[in-house]
BAMARKOL-838473 format. One record per residue: residue number from 1; residue in three letters; x, y, z of N, C-alpha, C in turn. Coordinates in steps of 0.2 Angstrom, whole numbers, always signed. Layout:
N
{resi:NUM; resn:Ala; n.east:X; n.north:Y; n.up:Z; ca.east:X; ca.north:Y; ca.up:Z; c.east:X; c.north:Y; c.up:Z}
...
//
This chain:
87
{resi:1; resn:Unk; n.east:+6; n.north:-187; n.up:-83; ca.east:+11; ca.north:-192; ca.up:-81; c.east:+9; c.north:-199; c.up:-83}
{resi:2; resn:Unk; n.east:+14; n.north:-201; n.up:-87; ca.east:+14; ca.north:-208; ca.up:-91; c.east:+13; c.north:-214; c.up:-85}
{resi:3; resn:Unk; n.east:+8; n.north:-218; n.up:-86; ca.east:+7; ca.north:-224; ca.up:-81; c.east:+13; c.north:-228; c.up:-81}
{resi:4; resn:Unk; n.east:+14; n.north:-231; n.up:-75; ca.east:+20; ca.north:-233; ca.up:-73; c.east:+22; c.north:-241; c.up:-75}
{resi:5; resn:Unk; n.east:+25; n.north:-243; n.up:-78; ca.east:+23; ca.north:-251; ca.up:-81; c.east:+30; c.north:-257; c.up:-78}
{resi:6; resn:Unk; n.east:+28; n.north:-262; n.up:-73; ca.east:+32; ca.north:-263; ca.up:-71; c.east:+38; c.north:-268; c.up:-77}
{resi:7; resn:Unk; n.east:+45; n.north:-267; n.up:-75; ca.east:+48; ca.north:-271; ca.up:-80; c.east:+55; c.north:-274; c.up:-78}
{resi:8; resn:Unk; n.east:+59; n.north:-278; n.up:-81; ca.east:+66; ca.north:-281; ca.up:-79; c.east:+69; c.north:-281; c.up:-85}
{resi:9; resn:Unk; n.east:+75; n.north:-277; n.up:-87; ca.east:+79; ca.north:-278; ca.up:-91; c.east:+81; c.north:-285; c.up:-93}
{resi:10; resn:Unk; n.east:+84; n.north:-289; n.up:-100; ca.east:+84; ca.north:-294; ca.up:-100; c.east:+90; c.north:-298; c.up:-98}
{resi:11; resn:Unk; n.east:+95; n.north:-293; n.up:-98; ca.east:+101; ca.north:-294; ca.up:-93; c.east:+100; c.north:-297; c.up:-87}
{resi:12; resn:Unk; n.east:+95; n.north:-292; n.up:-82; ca.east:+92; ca.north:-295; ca.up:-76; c.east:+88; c.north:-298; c.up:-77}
{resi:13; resn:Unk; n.east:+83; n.north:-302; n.up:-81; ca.east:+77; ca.north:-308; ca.up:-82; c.east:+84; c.north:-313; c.up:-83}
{resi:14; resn:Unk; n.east:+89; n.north:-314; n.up:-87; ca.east:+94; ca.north:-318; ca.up:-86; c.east:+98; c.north:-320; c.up:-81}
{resi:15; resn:Unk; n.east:+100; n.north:-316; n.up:-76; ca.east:+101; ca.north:-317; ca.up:-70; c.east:+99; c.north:-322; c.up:-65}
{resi:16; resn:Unk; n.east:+91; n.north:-318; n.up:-67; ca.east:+88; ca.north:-323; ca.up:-60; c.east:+87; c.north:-331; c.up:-63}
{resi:17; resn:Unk; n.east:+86; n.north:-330; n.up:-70; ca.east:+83; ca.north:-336; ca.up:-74; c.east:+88; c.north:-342; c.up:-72}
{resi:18; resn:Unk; n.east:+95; n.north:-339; n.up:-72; ca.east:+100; ca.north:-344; ca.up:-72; c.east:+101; c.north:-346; c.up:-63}
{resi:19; resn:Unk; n.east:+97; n.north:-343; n.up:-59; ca.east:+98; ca.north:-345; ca.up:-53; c.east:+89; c.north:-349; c.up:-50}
{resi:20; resn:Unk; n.east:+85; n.north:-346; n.up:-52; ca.east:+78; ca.north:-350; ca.up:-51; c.east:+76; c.north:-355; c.up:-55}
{resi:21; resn:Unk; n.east:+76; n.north:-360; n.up:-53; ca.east:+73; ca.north:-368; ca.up:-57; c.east:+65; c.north:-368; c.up:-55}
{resi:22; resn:Unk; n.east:+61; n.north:-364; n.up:-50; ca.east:+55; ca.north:-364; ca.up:-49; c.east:+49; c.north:-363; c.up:-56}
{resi:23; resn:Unk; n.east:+48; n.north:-366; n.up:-59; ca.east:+42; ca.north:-365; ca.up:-64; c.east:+38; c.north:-360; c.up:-64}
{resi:24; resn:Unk; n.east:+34; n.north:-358; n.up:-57; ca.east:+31; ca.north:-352; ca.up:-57; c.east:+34; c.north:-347; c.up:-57}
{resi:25; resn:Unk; n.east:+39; n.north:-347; n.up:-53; ca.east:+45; ca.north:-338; ca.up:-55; c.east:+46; c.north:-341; c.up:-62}
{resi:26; resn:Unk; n.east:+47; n.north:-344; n.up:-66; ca.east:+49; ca.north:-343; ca.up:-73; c.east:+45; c.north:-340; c.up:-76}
{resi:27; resn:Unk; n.east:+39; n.north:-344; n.up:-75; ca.east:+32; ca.north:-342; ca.up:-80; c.east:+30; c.north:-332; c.up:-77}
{resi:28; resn:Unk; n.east:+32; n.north:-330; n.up:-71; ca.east:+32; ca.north:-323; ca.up:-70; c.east:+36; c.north:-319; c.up:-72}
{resi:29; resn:Unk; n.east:+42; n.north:-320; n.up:-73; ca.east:+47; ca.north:-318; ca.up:-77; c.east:+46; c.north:-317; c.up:-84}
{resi:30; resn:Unk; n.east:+42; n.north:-323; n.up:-88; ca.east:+41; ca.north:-321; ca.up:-93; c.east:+36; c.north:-318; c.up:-96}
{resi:31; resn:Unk; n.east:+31; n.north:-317; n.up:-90; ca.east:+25; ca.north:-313; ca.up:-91; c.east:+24; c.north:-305; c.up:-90}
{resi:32; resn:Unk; n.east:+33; n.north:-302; n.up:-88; ca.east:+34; ca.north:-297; ca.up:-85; c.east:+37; c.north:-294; c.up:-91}
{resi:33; resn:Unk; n.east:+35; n.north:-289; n.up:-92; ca.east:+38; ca.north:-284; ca.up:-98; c.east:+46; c.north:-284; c.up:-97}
{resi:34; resn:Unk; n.east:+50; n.north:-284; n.up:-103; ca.east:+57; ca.north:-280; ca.up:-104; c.east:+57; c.north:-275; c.up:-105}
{resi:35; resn:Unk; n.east:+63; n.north:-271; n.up:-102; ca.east:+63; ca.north:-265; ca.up:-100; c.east:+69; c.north:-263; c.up:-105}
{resi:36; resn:Unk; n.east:+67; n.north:-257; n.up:-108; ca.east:+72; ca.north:-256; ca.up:-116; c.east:+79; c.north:-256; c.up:-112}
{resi:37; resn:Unk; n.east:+82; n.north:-254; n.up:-109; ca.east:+89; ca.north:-256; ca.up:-105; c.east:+89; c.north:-261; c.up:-103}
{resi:38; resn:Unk; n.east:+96; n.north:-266; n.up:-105; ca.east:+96; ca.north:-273; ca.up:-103; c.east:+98; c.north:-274; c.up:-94}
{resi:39; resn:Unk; n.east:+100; n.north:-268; n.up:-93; ca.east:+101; ca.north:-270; ca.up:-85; c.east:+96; c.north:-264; c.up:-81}
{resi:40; resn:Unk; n.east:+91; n.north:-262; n.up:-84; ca.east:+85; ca.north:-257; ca.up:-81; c.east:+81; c.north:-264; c.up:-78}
{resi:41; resn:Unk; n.east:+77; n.north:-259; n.up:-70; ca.east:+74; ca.north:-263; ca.up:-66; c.east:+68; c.north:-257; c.up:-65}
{resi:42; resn:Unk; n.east:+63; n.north:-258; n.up:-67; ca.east:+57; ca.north:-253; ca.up:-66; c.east:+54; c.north:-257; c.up:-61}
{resi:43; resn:Unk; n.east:+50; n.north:-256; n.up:-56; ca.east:+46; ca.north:-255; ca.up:-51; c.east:+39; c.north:-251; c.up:-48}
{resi:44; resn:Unk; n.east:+35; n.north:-251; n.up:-49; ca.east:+29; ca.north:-246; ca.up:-48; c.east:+28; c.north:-247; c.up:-40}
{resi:45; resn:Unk; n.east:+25; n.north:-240; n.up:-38; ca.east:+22; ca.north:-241; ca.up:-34; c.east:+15; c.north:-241; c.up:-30}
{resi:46; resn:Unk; n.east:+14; n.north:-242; n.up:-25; ca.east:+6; ca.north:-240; ca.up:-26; c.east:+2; c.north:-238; c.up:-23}
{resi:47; resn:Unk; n.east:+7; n.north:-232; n.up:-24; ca.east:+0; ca.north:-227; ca.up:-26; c.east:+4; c.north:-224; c.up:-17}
{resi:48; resn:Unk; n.east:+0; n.north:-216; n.up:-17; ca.east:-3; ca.north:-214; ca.up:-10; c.east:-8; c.north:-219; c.up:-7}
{resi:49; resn:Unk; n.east:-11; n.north:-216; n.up:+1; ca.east:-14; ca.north:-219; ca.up:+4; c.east:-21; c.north:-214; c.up:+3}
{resi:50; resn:Unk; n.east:-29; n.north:-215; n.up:+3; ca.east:-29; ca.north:-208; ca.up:+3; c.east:-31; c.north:-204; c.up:+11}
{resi:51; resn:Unk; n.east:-31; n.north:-199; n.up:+12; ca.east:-31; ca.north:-196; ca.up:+18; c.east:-35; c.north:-199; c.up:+22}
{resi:52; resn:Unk; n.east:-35; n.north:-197; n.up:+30; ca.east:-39; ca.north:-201; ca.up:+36; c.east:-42; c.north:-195; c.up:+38}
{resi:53; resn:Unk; n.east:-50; n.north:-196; n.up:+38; ca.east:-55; ca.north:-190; ca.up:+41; c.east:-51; c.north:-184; c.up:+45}
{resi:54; resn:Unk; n.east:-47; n.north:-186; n.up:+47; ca.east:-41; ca.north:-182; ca.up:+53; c.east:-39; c.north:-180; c.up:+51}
{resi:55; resn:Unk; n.east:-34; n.north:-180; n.up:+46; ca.east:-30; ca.north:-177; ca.up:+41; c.east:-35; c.north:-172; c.up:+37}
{resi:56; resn:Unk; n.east:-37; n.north:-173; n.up:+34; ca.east:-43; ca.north:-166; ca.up:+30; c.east:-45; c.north:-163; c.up:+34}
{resi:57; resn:Unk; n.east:-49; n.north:-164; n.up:+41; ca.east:-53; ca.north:-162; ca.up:+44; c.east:-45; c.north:-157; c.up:+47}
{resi:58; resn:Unk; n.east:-40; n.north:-157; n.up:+48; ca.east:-35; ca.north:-154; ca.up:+52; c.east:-31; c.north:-150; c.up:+45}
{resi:59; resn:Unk; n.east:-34; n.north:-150; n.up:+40; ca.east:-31; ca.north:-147; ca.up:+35; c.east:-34; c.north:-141; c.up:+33}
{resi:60; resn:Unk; n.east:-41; n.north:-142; n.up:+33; ca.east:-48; ca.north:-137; ca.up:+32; c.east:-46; c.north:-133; c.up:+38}
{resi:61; resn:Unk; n.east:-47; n.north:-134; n.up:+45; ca.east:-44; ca.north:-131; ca.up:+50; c.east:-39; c.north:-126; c.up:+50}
{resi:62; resn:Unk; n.east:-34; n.north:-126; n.up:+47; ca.east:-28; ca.north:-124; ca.up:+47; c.east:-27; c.north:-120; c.up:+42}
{resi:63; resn:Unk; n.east:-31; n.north:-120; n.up:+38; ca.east:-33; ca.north:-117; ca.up:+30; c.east:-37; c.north:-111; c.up:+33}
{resi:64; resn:Unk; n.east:-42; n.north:-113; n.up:+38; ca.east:-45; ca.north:-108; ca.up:+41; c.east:-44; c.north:-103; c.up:+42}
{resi:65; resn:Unk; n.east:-38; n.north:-103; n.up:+46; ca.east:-34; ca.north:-98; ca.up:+51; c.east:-28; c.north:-95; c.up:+46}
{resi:66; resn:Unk; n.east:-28; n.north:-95; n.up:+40; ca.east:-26; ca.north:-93; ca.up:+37; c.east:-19; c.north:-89; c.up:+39}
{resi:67; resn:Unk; n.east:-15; n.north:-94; n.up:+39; ca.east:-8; ca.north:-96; ca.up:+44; c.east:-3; c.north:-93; c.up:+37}
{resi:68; resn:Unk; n.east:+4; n.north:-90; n.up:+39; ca.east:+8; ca.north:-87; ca.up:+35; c.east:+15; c.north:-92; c.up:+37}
{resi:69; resn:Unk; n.east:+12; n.north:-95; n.up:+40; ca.east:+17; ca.north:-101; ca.up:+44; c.east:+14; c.north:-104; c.up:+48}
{resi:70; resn:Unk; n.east:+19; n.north:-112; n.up:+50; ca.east:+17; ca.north:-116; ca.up:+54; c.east:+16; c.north:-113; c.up:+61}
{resi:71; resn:Unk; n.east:+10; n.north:-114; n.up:+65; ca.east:+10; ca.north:-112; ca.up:+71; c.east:+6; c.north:-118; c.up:+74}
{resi:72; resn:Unk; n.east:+12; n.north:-119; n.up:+80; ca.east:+8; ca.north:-124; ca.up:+84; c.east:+6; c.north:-124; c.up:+88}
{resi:73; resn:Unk; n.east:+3; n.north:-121; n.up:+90; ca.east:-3; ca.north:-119; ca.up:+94; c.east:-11; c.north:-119; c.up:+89}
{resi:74; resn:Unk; n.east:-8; n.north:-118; n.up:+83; ca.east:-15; ca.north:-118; ca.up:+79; c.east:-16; c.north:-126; c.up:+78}
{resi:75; resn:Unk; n.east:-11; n.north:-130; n.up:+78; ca.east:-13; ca.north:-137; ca.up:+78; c.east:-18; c.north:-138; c.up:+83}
{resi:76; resn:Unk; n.east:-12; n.north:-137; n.up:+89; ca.east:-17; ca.north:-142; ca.up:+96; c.east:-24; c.north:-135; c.up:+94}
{resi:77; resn:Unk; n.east:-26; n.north:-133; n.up:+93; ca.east:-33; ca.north:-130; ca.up:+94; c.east:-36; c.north:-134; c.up:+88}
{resi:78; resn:Unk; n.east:-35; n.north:-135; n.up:+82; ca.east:-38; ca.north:-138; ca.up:+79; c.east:-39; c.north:-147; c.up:+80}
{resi:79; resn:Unk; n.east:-33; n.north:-150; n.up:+84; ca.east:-35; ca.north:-156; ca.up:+87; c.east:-38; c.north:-156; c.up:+92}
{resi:80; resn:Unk; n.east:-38; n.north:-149; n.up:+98; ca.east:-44; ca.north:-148; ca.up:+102; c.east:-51; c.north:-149; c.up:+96}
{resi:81; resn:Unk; n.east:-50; n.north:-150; n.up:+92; ca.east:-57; ca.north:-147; ca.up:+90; c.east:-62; c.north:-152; c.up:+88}
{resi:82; resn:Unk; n.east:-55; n.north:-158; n.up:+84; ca.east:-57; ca.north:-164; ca.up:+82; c.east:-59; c.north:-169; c.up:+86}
{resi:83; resn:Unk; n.east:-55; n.north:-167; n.up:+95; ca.east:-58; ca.north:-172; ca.up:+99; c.east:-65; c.north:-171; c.up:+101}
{resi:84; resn:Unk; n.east:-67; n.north:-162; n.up:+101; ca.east:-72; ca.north:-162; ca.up:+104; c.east:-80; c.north:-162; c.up:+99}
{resi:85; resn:Unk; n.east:-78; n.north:-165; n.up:+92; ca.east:-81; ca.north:-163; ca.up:+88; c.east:-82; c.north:-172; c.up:+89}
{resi:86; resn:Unk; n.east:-78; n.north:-176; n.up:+89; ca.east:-78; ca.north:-181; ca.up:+89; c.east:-81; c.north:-186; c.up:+94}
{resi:87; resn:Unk; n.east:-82; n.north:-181; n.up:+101; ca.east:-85; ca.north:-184; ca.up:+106; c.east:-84; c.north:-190; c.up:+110}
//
């Protein structure tokens, strides 16, 4: 997957140029890639979060029991597991 590179078509870099007088927005603007479409808006974002001990730990659990479906009853036994494993 091609890295994500932020950009503003020059259509849109002219837009804002003609309504912002602030120096530093300009000098960002001009520092910001043009995007090969003059009215494209590329945006990245960032990124996932990565998981919380809780979440893996309740993942492995679940993988466990070798489920064919969601069953919820298998959850709370695996959050019973993580409370008492957590003490």
């Amino acid at each position: 997957m091609p890295k994500c590179v932020p950009c503003l078509g020059q259509d849109v870099k002219d837009a804002i140029l003609k309504q912002v007088h602030d120096q530093a927005t300009r000098d960002l603007l001009g520092r910001l890639a043009t995007c090969p479409n003059p009215a494209e808006i590329q945006v990245c974002g960032k990124g996932t979060r990565p998981r919380s001990a809780y979440q893996e730990f309740a993942s492995q659990c679940l993988k466990a029991k070798h489920l064919t479906h969601f069953d919820p009853e298998a959850m709370k036994d695996c959050a019973r597991q993580w409370r008492e494993r957590r003490g």
